[in-house]
Backbone as CSV, one residue per row, in Angstrom:
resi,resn,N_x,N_y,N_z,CA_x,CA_y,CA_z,C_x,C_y,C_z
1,UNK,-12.113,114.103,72.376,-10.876,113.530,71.838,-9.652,114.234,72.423
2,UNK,-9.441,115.346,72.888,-8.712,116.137,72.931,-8.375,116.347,74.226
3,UNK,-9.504,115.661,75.410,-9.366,115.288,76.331,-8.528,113.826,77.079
4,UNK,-9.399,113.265,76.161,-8.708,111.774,76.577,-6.809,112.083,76.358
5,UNK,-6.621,112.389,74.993,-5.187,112.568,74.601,-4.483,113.416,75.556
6,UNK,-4.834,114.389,76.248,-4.062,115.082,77.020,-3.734,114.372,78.082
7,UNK,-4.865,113.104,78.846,-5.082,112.444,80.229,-4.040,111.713,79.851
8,UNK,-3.425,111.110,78.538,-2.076,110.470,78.251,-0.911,110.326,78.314
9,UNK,-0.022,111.451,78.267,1.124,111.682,78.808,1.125,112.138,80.381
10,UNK,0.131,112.245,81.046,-0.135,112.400,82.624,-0.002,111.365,82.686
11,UNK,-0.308,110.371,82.472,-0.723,109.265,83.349,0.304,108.587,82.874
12,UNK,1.741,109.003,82.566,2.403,108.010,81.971,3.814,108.941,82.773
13,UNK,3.423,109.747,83.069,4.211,110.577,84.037,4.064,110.513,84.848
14,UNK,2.567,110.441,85.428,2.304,109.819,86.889,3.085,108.557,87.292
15,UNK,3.092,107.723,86.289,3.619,105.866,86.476,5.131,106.354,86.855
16,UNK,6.060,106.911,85.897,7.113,107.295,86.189,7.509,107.765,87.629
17,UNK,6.707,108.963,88.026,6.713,109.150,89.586,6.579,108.368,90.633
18,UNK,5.928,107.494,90.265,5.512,106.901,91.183,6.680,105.634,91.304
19,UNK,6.792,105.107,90.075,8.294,104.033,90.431,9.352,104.794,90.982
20,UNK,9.596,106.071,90.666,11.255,106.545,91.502,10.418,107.060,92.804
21,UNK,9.237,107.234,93.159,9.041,107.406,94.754,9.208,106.020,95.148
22,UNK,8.951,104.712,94.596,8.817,103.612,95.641,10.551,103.412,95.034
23,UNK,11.367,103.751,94.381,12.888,102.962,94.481,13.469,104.028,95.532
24,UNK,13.258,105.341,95.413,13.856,106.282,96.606,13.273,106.131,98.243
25,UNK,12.219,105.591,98.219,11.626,105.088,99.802,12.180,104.300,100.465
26,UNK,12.903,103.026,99.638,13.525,102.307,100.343,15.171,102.751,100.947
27,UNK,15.355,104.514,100.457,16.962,104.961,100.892,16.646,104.246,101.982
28,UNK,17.693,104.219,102.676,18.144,103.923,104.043,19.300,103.663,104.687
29,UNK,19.653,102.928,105.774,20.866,102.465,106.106,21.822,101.637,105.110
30,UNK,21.036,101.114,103.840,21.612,100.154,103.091,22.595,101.235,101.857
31,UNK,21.988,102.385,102.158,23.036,103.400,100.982,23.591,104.594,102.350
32,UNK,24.774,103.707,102.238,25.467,104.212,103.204,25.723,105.956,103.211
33,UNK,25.300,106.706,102.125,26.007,107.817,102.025,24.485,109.122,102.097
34,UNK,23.863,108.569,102.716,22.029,108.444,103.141,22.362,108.535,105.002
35,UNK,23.486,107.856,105.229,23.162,107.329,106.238,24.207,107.752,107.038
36,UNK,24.178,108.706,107.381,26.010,109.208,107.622,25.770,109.588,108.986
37,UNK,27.357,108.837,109.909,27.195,108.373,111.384,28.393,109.383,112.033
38,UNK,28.627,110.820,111.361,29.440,111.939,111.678,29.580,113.060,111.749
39,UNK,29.870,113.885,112.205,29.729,115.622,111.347,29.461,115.710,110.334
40,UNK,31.282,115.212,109.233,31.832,115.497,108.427,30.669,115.242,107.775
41,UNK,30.001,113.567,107.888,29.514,113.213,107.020,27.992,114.141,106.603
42,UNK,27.541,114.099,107.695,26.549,115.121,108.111,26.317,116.592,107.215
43,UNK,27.467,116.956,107.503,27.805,118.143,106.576,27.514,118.061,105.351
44,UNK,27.960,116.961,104.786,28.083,116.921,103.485,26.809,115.986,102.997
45,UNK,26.167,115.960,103.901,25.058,115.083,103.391,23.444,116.001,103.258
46,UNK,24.493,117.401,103.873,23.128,118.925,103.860,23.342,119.086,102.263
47,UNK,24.598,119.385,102.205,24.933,120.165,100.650,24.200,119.379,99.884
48,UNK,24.457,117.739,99.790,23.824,117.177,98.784,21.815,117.149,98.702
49,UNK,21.716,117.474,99.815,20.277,117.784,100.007,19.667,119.091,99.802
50,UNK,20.615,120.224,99.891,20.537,121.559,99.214,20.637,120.975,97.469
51,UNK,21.456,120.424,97.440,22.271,120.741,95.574,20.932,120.212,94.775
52,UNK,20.616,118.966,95.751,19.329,117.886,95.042,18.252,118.911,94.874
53,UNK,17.785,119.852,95.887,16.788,120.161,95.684,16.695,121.482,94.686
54,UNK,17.690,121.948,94.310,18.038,123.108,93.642,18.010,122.309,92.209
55,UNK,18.831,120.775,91.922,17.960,120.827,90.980,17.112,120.020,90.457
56,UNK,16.242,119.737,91.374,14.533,119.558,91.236,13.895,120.712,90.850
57,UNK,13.950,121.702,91.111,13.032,123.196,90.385,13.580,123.320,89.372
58,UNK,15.337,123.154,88.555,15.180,123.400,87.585,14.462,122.226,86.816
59,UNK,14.674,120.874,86.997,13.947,119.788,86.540,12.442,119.645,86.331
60,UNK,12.187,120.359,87.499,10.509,120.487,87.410,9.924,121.509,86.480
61,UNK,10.680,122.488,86.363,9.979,123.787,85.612,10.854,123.175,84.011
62,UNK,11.606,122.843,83.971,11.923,122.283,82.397,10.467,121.427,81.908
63,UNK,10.775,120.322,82.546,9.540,119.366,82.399,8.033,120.371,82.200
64,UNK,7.744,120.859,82.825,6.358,121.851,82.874,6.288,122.245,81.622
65,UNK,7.193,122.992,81.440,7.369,123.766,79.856,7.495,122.813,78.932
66,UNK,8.009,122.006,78.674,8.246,120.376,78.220,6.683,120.001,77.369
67,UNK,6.190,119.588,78.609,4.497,119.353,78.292,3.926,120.321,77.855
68,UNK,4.509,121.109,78.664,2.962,122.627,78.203,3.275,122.798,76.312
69,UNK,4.165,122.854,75.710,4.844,123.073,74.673,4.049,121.761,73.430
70,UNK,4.401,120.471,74.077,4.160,119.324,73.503,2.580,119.648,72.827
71,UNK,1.688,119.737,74.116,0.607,119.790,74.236,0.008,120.905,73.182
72,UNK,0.424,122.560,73.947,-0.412,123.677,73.183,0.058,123.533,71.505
73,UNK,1.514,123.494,71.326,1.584,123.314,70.207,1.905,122.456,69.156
74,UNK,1.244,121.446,69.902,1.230,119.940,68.503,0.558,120.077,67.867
75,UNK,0.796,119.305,66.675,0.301,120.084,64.856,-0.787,118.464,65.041
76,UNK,-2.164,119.476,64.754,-3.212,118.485,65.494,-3.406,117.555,63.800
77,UNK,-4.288,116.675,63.593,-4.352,116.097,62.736,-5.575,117.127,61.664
78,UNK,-4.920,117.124,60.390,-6.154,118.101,59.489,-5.608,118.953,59.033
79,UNK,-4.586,119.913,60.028,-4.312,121.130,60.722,-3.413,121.880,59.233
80,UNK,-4.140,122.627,58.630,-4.078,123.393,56.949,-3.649,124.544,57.159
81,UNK,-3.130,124.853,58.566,-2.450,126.355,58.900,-0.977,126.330,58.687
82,UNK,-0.667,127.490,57.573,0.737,127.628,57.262,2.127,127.520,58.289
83,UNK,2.980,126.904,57.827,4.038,126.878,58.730,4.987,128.141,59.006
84,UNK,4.694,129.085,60.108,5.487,130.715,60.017,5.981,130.836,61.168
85,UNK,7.434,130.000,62.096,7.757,130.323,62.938,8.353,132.023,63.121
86,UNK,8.115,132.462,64.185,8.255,133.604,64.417,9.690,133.781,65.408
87,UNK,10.729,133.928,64.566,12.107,133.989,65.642,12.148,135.113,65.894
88,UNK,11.705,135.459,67.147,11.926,136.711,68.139,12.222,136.055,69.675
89,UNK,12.710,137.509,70.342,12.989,137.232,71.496,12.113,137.402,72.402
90,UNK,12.114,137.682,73.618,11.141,137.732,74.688,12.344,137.928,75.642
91,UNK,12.013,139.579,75.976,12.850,139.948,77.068,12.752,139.492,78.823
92,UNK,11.578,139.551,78.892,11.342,138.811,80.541,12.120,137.244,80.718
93,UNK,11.329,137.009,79.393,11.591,135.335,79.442,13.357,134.911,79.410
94,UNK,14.142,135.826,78.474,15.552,136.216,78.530,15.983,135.935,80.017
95,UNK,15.309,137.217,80.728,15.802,137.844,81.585,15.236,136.806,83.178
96,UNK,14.534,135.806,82.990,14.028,134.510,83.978,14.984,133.803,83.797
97,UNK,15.684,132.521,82.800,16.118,131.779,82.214,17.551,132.262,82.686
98,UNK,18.027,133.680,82.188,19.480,133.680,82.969,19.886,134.011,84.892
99,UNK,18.408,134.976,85.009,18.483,135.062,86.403,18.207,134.361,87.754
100,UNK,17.368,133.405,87.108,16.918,131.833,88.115,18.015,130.928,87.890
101,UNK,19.262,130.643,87.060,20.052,129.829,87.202,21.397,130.367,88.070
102,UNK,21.233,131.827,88.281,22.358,132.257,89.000,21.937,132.427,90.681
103,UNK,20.323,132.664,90.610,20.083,132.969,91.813,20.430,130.926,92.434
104,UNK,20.070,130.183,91.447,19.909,128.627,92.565,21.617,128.631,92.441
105,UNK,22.215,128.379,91.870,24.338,128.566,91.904,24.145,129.467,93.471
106,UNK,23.825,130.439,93.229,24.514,131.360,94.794,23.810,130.755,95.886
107,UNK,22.736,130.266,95.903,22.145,129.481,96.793,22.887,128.371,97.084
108,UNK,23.433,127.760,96.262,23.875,126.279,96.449,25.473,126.530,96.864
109,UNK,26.381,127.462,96.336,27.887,128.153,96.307,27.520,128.392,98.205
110,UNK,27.233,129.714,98.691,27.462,129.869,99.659,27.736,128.990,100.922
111,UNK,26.515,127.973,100.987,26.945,127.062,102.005,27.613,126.110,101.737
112,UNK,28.136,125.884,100.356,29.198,124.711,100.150,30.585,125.410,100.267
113,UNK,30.866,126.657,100.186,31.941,127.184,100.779,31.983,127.496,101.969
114,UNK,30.902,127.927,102.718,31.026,127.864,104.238,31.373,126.565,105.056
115,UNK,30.766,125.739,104.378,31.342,124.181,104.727,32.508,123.829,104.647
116,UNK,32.742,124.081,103.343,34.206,123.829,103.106,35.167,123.933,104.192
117,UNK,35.127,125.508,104.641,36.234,126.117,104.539,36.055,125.710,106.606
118,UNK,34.765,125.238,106.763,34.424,124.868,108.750,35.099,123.618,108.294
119,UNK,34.792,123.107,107.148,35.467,121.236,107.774,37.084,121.259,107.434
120,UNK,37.627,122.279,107.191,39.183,122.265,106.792,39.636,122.986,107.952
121,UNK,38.813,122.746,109.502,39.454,123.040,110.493,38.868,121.799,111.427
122,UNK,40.032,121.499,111.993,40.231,120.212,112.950,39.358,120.802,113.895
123,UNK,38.483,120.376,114.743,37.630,120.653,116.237,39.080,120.255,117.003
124,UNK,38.839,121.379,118.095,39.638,121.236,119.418,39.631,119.802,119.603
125,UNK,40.632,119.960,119.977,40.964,117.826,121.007,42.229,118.023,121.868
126,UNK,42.388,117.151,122.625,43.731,117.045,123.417,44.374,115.676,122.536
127,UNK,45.326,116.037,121.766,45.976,114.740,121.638,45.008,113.919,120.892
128,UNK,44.648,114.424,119.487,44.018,113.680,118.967,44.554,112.265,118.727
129,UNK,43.702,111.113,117.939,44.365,109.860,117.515,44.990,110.570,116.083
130,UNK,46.072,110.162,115.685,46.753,109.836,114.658,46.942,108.453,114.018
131,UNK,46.280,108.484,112.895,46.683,107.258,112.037,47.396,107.482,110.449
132,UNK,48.367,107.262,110.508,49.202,106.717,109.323,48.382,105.588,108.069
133,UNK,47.813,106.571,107.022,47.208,105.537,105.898,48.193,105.052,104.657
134,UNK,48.827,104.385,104.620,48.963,103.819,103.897,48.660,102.987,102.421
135,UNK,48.020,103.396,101.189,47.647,102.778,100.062,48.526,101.986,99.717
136,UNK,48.121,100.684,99.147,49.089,99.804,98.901,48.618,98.512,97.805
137,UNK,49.153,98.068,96.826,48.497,97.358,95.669,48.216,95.868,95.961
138,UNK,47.087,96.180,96.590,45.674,96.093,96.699,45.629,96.260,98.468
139,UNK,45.770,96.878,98.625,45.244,97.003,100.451,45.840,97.918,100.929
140,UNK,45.258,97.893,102.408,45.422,99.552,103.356,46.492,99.316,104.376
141,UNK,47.105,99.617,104.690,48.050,99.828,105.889,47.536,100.910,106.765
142,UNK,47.332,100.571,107.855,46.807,101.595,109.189,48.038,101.307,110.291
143,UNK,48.758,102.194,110.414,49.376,102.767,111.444,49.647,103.744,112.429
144,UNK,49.658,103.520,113.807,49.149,104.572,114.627,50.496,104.746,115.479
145,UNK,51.219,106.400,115.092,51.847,106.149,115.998,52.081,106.524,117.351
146,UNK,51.514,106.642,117.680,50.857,107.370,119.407,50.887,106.015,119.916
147,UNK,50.456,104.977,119.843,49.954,103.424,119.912,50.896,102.772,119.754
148,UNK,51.887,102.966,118.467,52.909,102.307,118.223,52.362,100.284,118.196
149,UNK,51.267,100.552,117.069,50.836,99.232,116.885,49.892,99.600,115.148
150,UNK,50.045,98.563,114.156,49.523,98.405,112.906,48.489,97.742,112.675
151,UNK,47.789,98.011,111.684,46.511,96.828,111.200,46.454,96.792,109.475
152,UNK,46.011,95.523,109.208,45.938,95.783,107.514,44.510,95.460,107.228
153,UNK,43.611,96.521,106.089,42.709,96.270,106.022,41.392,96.495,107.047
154,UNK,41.459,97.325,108.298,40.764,97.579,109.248,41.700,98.625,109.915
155,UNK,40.736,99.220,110.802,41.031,100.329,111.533,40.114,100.441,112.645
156,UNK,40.782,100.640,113.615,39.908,100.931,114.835,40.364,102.510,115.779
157,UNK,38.958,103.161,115.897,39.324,104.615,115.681,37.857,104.456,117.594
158,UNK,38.077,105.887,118.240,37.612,105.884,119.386,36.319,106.871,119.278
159,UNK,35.320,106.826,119.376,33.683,107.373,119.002,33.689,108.190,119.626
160,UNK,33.165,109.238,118.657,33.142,110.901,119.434,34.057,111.618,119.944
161,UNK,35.479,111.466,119.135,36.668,112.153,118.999,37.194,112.388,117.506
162,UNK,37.691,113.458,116.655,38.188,113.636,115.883,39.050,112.841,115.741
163,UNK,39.631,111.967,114.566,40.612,111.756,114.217,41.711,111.888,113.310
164,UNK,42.674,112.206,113.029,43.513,112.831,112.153,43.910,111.830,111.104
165,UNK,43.406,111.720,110.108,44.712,110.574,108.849,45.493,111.120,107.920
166,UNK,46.771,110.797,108.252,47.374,111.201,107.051,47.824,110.297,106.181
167,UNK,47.650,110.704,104.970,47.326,109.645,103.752,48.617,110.007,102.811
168,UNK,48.993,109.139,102.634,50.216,108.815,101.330,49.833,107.390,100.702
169,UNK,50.830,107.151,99.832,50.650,105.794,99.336,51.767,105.311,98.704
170,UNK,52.378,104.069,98.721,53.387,103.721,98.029,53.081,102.119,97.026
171,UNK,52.114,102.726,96.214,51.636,102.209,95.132,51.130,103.594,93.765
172,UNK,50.499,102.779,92.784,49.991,104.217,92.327,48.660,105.071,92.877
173,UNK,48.530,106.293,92.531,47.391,107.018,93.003,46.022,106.366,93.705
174,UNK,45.245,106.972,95.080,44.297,106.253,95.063,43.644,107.128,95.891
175,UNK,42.584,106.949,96.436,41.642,107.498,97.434,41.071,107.141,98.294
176,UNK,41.266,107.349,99.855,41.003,107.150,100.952,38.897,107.791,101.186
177,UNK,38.189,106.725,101.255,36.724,107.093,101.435,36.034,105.967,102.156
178,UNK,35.080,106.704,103.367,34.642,106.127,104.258,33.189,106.575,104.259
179,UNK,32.658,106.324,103.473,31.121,107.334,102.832,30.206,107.482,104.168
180,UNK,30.297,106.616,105.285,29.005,107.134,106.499,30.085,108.554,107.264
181,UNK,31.277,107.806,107.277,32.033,109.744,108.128,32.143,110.857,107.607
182,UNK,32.112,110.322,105.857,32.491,111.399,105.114,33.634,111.898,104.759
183,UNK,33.387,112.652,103.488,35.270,112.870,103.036,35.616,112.382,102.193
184,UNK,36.743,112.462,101.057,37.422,111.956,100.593,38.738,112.181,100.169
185,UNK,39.930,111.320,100.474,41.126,112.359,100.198,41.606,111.464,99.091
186,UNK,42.806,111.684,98.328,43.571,111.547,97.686,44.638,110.564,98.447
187,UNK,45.446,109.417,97.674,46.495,109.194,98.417,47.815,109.187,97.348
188,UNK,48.499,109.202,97.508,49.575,109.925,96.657,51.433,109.779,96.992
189,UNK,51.749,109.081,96.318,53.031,108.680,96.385,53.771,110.195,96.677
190,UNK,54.998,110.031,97.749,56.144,111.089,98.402,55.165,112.353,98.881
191,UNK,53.618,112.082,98.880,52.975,113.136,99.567,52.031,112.514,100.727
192,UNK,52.135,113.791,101.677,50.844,113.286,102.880,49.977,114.164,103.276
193,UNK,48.470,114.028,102.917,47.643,114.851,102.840,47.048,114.485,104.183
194,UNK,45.843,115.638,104.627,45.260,115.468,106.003,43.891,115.001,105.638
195,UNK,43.553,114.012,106.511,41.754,114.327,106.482,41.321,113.883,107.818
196,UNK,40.284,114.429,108.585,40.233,114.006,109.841,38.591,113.685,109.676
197,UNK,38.543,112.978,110.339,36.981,112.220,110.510,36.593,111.543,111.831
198,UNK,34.800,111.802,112.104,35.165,111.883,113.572,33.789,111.057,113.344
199,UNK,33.269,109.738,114.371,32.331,108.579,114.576,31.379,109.105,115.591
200,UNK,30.335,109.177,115.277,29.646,110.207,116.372,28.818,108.811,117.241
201,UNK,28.837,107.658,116.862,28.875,106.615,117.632,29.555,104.992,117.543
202,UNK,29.598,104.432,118.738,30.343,103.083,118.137,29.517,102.634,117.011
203,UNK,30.263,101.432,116.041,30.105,101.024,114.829,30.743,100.796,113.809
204,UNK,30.665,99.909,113.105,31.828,99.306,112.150,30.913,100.090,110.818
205,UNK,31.793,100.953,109.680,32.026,101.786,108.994,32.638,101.078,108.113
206,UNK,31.766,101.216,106.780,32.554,100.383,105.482,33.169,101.633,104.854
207,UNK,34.627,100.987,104.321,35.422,101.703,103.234,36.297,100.896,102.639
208,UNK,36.491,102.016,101.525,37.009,101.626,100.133,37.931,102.512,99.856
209,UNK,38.565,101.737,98.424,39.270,102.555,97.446,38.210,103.181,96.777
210,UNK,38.536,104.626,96.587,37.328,105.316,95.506,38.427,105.552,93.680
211,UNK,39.052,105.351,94.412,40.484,105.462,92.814,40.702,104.242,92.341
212,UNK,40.151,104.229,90.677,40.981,103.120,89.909,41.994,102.718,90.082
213,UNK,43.075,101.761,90.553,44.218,101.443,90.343,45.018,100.468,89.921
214,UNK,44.357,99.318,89.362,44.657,98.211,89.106,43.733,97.076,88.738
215,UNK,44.055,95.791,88.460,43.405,94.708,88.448,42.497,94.572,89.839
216,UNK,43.066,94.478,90.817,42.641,94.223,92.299,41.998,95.501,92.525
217,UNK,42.077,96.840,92.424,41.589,97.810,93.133,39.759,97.750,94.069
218,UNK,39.174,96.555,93.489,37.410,96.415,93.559,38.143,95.633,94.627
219,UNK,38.852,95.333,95.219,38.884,94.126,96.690,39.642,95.062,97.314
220,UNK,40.338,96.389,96.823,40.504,96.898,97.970,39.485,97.698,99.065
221,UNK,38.768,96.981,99.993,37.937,97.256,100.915,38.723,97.437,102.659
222,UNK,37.728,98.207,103.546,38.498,98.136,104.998,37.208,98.556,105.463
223,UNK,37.096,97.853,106.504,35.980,98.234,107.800,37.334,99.649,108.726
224,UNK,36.335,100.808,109.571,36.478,100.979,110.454,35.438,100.753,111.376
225,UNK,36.231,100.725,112.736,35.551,100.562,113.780,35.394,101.142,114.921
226,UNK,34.784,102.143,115.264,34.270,103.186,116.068,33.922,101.892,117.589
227,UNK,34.901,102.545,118.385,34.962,102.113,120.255,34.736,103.084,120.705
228,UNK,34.398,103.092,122.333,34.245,103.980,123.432,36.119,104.129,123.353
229,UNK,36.037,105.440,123.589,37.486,105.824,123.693,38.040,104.979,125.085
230,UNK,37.719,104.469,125.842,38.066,103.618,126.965,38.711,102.041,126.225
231,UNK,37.453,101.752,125.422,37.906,100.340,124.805,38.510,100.287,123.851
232,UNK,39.137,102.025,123.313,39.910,102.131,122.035,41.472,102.041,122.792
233,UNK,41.688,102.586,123.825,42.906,102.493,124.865,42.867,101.279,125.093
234,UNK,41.901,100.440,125.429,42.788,99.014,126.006,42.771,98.250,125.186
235,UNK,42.320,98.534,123.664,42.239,97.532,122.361,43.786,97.983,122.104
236,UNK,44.400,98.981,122.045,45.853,99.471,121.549,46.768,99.027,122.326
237,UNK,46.593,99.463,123.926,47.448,98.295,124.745,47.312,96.780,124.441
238,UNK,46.145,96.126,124.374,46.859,94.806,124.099,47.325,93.735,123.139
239,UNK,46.898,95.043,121.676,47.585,94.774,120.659,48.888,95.101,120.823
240,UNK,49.529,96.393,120.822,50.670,96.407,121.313,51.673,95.516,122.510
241,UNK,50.610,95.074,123.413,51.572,93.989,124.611,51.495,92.467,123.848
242,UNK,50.564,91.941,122.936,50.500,90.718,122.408,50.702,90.026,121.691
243,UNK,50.401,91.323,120.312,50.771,90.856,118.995,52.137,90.841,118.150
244,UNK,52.463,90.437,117.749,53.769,90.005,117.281,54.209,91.720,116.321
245,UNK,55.058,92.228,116.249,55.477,92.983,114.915,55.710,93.276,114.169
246,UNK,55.446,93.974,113.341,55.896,93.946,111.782,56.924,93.966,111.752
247,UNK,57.664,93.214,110.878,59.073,93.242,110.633,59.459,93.418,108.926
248,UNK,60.439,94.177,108.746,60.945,94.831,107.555,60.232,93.988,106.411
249,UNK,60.805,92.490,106.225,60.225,91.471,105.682,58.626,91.674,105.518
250,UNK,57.722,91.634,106.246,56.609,91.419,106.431,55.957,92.723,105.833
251,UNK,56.421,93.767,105.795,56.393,95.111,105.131,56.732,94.738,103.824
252,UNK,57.855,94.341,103.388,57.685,94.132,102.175,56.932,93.076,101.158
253,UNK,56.576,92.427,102.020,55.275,91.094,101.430,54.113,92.127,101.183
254,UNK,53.953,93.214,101.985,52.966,93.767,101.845,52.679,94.665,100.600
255,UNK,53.781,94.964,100.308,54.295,96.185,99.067,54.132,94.973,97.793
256,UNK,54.097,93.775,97.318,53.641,92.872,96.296,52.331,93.227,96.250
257,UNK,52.102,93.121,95.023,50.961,93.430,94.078,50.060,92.101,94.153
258,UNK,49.200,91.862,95.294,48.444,91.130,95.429,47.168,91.564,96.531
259,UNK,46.207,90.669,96.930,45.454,91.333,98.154,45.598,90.689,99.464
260,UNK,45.109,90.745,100.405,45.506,90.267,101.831,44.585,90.146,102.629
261,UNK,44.248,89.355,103.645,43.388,89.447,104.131,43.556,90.570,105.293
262,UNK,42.653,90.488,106.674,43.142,91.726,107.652,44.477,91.095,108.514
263,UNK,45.177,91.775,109.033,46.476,91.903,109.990,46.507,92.525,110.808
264,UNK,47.090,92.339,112.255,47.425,92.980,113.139,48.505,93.246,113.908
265,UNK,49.771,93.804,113.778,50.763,93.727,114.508,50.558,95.039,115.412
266,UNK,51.671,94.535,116.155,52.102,95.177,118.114,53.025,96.207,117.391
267,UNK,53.469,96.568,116.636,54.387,97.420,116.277,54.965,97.226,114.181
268,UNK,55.649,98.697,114.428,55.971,97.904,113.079,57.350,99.618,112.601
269,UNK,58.555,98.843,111.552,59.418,99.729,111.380,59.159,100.670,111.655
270,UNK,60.330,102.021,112.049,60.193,103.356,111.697,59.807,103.794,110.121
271,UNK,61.051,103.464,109.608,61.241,104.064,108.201,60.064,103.565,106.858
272,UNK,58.879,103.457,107.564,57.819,102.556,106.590,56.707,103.404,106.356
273,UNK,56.790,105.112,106.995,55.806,105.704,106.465,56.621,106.749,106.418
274,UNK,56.631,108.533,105.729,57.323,109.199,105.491,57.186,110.063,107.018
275,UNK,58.713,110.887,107.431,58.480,111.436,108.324,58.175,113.294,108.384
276,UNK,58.333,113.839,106.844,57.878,114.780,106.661,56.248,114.815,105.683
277,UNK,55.891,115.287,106.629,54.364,115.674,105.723,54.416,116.525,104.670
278,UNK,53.701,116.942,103.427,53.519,117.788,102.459,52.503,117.889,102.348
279,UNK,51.792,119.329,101.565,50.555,119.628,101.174,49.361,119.576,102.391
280,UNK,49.965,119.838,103.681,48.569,119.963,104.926,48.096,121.347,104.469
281,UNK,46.596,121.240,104.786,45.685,122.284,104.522,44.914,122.213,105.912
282,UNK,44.717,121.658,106.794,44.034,121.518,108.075,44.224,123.060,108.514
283,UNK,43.494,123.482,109.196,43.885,124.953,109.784,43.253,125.015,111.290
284,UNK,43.735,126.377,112.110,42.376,126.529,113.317,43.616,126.862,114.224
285,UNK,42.360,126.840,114.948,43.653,126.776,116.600,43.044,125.733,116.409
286,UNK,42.801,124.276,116.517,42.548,123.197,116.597,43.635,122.398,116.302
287,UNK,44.146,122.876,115.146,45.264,122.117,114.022,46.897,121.787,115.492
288,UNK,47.007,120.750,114.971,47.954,120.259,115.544,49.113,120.234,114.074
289,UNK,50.610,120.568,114.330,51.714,119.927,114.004,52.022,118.730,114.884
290,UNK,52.443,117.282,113.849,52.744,116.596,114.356,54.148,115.909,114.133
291,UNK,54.814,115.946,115.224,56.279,115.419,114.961,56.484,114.237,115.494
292,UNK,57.152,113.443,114.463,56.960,111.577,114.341,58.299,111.567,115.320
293,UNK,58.687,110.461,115.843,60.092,110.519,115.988,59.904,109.074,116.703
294,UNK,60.982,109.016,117.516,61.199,107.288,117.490,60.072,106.702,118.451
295,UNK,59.815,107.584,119.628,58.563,107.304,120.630,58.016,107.630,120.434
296,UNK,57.340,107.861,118.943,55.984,108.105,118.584,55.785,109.464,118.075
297,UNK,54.424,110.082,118.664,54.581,111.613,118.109,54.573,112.497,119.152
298,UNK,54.761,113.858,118.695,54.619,114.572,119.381,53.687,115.799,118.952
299,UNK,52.772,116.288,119.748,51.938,117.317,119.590,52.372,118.873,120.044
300,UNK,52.179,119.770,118.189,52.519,120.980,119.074,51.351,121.877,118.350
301,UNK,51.237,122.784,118.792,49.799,123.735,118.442,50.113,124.340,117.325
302,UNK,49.541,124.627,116.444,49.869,125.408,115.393,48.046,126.288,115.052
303,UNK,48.922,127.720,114.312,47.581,128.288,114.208,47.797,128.551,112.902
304,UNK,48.027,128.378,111.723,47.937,128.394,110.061,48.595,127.395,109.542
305,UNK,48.095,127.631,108.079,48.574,125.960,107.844,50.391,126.190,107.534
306,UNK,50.422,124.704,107.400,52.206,125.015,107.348,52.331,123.565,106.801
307,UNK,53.407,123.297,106.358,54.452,122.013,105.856,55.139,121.678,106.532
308,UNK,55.604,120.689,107.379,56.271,120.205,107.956,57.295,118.989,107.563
């Protein structure tokens, strides 16, 4: 009797295992954040594979004790032995319980600060791309001004080069996230934060708003699109030689609280993204200051972070 009953909660734990091995088998390309096509993303797709597995041992050894507990001391049927819990301590057991949860923390702490603190430095580049992000109620504004040409709702960025975004928004709060490159920034009215993200091959890259902001915020969506840096140069020239420009007007259709489909202009105002940055944290000799001005930007080296 005592057999069969034990083979019971196994085999009902077994079933359990076995459905989250066949729903986790199918990860793949279809959970994009599984599937990450960058460093950044890369990076951050170790930590979560460190963090996961750190806590699977505590999950597993809870559970163990769980059963073992259920099992040795369930009050069997008959069972005429007085009820005398014994509240004492147990010093080892003390001394497991607080020292296995600090040893998996320092395990999991160290390389998420070593990460940190490698991806809050730009990789060397000559003249990285710069794009101007824009949040906007309900859609993205991408502006590049090196290119001196716009897009709404899409972005086209050059594969296997860093790219720099700086993110503001002139709507309320929101968040710039591209889950296969990785990252996520903040976007933030009269501020412009950095995040750089780099396509380690061509490919169109889904993103979103990750910030509540409205009725519309679930349609604010944007593909990027990772080119050979060759076909990212002559996609910018002949948007810029073809497409018509944004004009003041057309900027402000954009600033209405509605959604849009994608856009492309050859150019578009000065005064439509801010020309001082706030709150950069980028660092390195990598880190570029960038100064906007009427022909675009200009690149100068910087080695700590600074405000501009």
């Amino acid at each position: 009797m005592f057999h069969q009953w034990v083979k019971r909660p196994y085999r009902k734990l077994m079933l359990v295992a076995l459905v989250a091995g066949l729903f986790s088998a199918g990860c793949g390309q279809q959970y994009v954040m599984l599937d990450p096509a960058g460093p950044v993303g890369k990076s951050e797709l170790h930590l979560m594979i460190l963090a996961s597995i750190a806590m699977a041992i505590v999950i597993a050894i809870v559970f163990v004790l769980f059963f073992y507990a259920l099992i040795r001391f369930r009050d069997k049927p008959g069972n005429t032995a007085p009820y005398r819990p014994e509240w004492d301590g147990h010093k080892w057991l003390e001394i497991v319980w607080w020292v296995l949860p600090a040893v998996l923390l320092t395990v999991i702490a160290i390389p998420m600060v070593k990460t940190t603190y490698a991806l809050d430095r730009i990789p060397k580049a000559k003249d990285p791309v710069v794009i101007d992000v824009t949040s906007l109620t309900w859609k993205w504004l991408f502006q590049y001004p090196g290119q001196h040409v716009a897009t709404v709702n899409y972005a086209v960025i050059p594969a296997g080069e860093p790219v720099l975004f700086e993110l503001t928004a002139n709507s309320p709060m929101n968040a710039f996230w591209v889950p296969q490159l990785g990252g996520m920034e903040y976007t933030m009215p009269n501020r412009v934060l950095p995040l750089w993200l780099e396509a380690s091959k061509p490919g169109t890259y889904w993103g979103r708003s990750a910030q509540f902001s409205g009725i519309g915020f679930e349609k604010m969506m944007f593909n990027v699109k990772a080119v050979s840096p060759a076909a990212f140069q002559a996609w910018a020239q002949n948007t810029h030689a073809t497409a018509s420009p944004m004009t003041m007007q057309d900027y402000k259709q954009l600033l209405k609280f509605n959604t849009v489909g994608n856009a492309t202009y050859g150019g578009y105002p000065q005064d439509t993204f801010p020309t001082v940055a706030s709150g950069f944290t980028l660092t390195g000799s990598g880190m570029y200051t960038i100064e906007h001005n009427k022909n675009g930007i200009k690149y100068l080296p910087m080695t700590m972070s600074t405000n501009r």
